[in-house]
PDB file with one MODEL, atoms N, CA, C and O in Angstrom:
MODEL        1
ATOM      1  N   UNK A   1      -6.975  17.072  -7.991  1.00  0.00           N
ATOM      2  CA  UNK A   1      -6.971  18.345  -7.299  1.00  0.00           C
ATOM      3  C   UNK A   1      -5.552  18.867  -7.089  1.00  0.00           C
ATOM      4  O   UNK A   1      -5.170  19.999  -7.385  1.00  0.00           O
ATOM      5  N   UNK A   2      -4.942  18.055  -6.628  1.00  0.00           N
ATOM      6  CA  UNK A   2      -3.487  18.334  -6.457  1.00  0.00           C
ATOM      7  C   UNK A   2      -2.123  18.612  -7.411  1.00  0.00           C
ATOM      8  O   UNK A   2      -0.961  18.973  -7.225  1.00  0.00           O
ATOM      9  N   UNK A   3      -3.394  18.031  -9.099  1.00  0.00           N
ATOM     10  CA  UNK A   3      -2.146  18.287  -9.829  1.00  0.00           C
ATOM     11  C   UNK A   3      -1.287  16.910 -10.021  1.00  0.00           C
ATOM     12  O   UNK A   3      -0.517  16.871 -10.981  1.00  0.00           O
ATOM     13  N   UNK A   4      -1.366  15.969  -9.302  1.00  0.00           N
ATOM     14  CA  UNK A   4      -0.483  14.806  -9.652  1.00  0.00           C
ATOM     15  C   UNK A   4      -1.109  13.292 -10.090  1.00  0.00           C
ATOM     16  O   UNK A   4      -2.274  13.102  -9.738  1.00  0.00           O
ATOM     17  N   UNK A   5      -0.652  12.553 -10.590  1.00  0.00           N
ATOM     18  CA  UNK A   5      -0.543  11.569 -10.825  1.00  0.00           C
ATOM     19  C   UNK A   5      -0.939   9.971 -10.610  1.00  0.00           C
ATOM     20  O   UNK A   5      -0.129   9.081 -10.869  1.00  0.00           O
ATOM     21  N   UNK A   6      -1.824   9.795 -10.277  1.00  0.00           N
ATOM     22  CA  UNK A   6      -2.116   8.560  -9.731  1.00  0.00           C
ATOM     23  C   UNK A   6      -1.393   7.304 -10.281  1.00  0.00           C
ATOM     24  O   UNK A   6      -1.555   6.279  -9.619  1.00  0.00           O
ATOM     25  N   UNK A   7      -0.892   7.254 -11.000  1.00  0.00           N
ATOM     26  CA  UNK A   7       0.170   6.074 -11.677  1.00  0.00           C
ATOM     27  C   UNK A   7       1.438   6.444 -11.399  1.00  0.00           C
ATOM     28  O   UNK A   7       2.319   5.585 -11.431  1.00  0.00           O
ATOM     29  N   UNK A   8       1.694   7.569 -11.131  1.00  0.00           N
ATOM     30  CA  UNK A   8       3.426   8.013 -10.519  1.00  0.00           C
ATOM     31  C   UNK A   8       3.138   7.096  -9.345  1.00  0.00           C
ATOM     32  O   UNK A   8       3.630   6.018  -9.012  1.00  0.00           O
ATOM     33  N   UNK A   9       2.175   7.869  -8.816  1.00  0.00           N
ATOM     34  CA  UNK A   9       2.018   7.348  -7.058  1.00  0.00           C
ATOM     35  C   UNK A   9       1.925   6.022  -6.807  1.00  0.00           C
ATOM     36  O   UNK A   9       2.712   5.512  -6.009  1.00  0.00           O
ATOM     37  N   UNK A  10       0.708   5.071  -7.610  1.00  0.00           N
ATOM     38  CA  UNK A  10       1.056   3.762  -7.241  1.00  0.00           C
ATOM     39  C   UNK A  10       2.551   2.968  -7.682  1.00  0.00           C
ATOM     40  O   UNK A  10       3.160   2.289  -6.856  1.00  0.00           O
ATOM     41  N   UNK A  11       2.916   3.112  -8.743  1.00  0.00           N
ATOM     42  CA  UNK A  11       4.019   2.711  -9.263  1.00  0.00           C
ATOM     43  C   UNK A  11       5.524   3.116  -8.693  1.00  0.00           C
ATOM     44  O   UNK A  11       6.413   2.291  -8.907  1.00  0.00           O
ATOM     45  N   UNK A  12       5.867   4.331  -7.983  1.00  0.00           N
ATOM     46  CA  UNK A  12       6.951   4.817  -7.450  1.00  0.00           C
ATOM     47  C   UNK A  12       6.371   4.567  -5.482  1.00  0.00           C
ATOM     48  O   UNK A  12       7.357   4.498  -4.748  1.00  0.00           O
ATOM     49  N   UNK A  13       5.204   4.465  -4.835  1.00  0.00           N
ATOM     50  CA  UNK A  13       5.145   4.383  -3.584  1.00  0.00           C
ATOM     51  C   UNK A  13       4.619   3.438  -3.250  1.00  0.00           C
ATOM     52  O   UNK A  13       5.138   2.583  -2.532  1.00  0.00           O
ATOM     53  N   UNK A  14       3.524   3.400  -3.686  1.00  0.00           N
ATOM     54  CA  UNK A  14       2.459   1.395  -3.388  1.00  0.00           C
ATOM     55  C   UNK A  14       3.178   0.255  -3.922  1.00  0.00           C
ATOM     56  O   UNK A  14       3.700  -0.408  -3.025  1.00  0.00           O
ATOM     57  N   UNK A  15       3.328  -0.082  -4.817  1.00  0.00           N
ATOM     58  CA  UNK A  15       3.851  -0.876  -5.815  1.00  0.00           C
ATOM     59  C   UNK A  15       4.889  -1.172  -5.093  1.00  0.00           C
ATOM     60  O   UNK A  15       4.759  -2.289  -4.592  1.00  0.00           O
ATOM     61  N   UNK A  16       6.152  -0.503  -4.744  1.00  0.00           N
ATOM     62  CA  UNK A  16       7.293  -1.109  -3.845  1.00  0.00           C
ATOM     63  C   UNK A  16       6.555  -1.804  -2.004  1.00  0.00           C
ATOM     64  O   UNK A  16       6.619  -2.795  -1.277  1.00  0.00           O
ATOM     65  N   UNK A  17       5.884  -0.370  -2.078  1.00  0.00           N
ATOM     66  CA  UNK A  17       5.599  -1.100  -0.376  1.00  0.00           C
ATOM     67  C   UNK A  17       4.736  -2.303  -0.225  1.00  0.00           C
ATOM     68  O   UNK A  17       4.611  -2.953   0.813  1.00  0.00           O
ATOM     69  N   UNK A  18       4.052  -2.574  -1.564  1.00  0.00           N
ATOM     70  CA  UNK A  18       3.532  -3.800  -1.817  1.00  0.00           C
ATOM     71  C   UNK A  18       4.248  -5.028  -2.436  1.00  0.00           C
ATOM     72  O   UNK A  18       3.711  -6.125  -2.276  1.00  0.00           O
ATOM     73  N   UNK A  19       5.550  -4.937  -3.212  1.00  0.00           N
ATOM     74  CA  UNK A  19       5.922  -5.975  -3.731  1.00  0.00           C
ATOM     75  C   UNK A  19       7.105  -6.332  -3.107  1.00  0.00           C
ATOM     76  O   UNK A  19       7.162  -7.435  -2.564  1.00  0.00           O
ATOM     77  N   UNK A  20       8.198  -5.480  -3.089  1.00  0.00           N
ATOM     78  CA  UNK A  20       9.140  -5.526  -2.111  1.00  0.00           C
ATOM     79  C   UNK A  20       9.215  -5.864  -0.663  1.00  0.00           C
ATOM     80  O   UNK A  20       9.508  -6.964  -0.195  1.00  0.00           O
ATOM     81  N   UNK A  21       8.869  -4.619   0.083  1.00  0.00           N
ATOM     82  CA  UNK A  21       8.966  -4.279   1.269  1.00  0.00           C
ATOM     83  C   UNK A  21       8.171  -5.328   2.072  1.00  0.00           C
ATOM     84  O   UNK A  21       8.566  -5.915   3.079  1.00  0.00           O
ATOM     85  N   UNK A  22       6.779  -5.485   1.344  1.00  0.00           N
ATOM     86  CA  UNK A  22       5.803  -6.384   2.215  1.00  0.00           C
ATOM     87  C   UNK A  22       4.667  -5.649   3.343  1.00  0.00           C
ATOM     88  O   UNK A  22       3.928  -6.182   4.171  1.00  0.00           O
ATOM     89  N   UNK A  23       4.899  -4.059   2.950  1.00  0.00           N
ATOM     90  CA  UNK A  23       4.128  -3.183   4.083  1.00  0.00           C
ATOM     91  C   UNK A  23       3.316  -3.059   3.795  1.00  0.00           C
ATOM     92  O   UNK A  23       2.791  -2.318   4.626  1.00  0.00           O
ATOM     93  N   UNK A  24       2.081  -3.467   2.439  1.00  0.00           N
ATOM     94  CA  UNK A  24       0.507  -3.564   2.296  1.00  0.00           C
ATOM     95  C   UNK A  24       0.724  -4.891   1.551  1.00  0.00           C
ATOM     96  O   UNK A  24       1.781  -5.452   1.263  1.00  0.00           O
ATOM     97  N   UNK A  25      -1.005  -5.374   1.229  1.00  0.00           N
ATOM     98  CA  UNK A  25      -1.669  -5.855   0.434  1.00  0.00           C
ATOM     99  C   UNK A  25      -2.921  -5.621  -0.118  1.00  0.00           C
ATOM    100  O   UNK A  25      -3.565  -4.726   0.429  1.00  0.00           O
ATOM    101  N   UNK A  26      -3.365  -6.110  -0.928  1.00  0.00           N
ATOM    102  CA  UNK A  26      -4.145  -5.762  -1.782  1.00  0.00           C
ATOM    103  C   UNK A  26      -5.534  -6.256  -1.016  1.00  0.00           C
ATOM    104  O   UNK A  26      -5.191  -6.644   0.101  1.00  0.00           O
ATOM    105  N   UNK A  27      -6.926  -6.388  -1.178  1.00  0.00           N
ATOM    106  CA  UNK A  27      -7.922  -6.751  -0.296  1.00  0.00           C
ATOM    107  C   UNK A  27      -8.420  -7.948  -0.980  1.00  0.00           C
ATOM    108  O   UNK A  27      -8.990  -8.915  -0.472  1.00  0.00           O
ATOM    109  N   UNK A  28      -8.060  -7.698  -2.458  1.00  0.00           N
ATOM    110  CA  UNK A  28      -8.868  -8.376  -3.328  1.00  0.00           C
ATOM    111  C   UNK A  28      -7.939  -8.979  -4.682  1.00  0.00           C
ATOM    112  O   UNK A  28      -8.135  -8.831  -5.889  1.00  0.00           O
ATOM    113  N   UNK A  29      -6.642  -9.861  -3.797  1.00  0.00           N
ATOM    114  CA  UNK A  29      -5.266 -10.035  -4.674  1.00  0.00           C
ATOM    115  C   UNK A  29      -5.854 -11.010  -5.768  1.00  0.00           C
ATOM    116  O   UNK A  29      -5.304 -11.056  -6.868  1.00  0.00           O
ATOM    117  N   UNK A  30      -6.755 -11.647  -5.542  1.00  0.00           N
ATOM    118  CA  UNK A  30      -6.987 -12.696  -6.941  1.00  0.00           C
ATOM    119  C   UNK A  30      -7.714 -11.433  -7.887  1.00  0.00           C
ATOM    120  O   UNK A  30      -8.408 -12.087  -8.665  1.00  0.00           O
ATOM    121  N   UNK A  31      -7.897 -10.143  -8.190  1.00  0.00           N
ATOM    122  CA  UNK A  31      -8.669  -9.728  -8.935  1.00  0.00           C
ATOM    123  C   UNK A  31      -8.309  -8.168  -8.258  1.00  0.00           C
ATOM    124  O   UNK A  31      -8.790  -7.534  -7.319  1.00  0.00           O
ATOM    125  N   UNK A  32      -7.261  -7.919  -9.198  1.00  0.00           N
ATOM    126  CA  UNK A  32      -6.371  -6.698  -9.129  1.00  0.00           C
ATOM    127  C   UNK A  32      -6.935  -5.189  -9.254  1.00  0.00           C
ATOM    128  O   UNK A  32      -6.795  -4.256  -8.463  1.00  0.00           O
ATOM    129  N   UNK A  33      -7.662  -5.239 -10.572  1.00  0.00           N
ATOM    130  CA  UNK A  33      -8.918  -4.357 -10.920  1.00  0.00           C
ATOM    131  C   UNK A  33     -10.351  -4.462 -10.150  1.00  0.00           C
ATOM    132  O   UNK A  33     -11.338  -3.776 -10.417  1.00  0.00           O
ATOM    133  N   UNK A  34     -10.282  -5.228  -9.378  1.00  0.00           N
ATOM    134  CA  UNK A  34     -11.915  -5.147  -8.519  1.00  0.00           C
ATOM    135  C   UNK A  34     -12.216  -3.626  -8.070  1.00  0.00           C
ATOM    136  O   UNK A  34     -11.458  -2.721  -7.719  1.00  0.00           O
ATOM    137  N   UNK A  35     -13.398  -3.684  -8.194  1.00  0.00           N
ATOM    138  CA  UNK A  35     -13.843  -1.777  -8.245  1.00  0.00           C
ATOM    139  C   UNK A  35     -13.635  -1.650  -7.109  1.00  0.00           C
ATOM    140  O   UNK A  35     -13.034  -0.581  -7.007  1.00  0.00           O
ATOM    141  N   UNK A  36     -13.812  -2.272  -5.743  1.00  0.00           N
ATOM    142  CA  UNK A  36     -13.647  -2.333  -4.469  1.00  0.00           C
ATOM    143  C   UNK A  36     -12.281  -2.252  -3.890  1.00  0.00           C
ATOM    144  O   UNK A  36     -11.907  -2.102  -2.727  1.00  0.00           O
ATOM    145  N   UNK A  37     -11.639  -2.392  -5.003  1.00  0.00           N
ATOM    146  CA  UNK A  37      -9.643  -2.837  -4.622  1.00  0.00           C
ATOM    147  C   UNK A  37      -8.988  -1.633  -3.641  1.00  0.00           C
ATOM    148  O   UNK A  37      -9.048  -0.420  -3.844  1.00  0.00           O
ATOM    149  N   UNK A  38      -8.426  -2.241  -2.660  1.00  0.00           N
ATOM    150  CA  UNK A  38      -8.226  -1.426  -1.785  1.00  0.00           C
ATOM    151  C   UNK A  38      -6.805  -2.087  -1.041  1.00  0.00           C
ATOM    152  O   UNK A  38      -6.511  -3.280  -0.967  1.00  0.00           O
ATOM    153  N   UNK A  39      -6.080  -0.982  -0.554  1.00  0.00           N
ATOM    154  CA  UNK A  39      -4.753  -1.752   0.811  1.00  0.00           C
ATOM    155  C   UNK A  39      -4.744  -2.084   2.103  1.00  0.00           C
ATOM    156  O   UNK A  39      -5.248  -1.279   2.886  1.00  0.00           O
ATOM    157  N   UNK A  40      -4.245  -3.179   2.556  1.00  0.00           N
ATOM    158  CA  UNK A  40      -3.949  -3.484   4.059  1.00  0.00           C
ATOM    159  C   UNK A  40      -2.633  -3.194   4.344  1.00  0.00           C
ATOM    160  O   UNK A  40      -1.644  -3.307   3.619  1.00  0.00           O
ATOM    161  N   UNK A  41      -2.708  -2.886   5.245  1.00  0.00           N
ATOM    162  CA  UNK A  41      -1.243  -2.695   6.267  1.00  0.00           C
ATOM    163  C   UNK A  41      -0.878  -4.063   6.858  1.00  0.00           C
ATOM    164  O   UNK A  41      -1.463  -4.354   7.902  1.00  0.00           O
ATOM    165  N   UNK A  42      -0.122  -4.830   6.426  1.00  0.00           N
ATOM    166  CA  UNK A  42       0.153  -6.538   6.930  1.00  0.00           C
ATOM    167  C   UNK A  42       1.333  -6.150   8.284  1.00  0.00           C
ATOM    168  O   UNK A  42       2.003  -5.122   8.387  1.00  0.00           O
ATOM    169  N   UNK A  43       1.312  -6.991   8.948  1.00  0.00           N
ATOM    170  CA  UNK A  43       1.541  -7.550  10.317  1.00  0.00           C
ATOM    171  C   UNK A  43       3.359  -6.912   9.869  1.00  0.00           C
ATOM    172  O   UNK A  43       4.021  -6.289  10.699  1.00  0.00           O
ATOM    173  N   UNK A  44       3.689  -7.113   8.983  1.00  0.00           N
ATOM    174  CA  UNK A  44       5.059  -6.117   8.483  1.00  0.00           C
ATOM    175  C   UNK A  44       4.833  -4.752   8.882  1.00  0.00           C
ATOM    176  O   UNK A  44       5.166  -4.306   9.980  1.00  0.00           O
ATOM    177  N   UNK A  45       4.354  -4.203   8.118  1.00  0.00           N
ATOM    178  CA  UNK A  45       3.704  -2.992   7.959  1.00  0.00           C
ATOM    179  C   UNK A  45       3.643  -2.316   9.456  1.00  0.00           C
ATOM    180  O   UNK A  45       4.560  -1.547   9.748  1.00  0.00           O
ATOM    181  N   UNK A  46       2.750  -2.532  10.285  1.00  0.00           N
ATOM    182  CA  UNK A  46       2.608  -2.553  11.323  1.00  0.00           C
ATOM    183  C   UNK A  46       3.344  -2.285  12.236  1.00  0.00           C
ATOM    184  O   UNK A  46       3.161  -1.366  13.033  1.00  0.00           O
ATOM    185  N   UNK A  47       4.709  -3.423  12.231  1.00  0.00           N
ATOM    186  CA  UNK A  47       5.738  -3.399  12.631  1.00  0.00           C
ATOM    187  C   UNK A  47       6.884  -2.600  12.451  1.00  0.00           C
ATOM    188  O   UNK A  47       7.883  -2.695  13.163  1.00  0.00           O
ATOM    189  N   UNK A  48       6.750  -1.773  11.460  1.00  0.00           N
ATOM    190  CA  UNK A  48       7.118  -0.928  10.990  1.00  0.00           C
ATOM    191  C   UNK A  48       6.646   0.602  11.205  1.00  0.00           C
ATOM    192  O   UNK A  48       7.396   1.493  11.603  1.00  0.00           O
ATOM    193  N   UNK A  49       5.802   0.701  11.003  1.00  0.00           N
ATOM    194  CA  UNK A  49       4.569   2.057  11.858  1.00  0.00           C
ATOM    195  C   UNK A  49       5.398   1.833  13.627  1.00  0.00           C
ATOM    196  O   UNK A  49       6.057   2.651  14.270  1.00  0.00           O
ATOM    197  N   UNK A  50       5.186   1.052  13.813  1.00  0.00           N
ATOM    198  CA  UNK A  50       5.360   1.169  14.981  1.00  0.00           C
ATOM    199  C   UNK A  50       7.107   1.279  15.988  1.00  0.00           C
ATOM    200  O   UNK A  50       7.430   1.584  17.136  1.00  0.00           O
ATOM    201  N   UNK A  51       7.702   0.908  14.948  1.00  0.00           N
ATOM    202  CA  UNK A  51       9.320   1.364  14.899  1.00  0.00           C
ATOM    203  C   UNK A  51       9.808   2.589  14.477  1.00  0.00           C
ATOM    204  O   UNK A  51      10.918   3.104  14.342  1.00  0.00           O
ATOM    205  N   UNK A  52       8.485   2.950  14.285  1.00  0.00           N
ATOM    206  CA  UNK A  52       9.024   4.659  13.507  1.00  0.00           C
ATOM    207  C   UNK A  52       8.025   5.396  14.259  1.00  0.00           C
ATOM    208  O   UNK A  52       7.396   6.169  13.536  1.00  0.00           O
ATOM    209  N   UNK A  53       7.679   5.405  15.476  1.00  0.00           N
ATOM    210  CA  UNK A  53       6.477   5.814  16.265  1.00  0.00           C
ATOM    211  C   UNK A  53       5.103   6.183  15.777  1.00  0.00           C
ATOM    212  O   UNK A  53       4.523   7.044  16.438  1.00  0.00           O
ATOM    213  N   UNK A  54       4.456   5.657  14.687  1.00  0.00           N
ATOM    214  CA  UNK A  54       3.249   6.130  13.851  1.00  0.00           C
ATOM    215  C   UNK A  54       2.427   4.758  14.786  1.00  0.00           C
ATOM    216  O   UNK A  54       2.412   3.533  14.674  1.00  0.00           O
ATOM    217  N   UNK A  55       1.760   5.826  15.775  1.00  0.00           N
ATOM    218  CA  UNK A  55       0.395   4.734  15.777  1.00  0.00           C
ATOM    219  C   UNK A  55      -1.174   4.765  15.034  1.00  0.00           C
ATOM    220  O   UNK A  55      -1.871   5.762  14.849  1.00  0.00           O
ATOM    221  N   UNK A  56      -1.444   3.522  14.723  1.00  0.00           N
ATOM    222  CA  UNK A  56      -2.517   3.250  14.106  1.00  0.00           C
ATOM    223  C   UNK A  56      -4.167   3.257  15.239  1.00  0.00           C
ATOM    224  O   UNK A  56      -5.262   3.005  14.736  1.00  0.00           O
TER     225      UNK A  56
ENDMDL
END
């Protein structure tokens, strides 16, 4: 709808906040492609939301 990219987006925004940073995970990390595959916000993450005043 928007016109953009879904592989820009995981690869330039998820992808770091998931491999790097440590601010998600995956739901379903043994099985990357699971149709269900989805992100968590880890106890990092969190900590982070919450240093930058974003409450959950």
């Amino acid at each position: 709808m928007l016109g953009r990219q879904v592989t820009a987006f995981k690869t330039s925004h998820l992808s770091p906040m998931r491999e790097r940073e440590g601010l998600l995970r995956y739901i379903h990390p043994e099985v990357i492609n699971h149709p269900e595959q989805a992100y968590l916000t880890t106890e990092v993450g969190r900590a982070w939301l919450a240093e930058n005043g974003i409450r959950l």
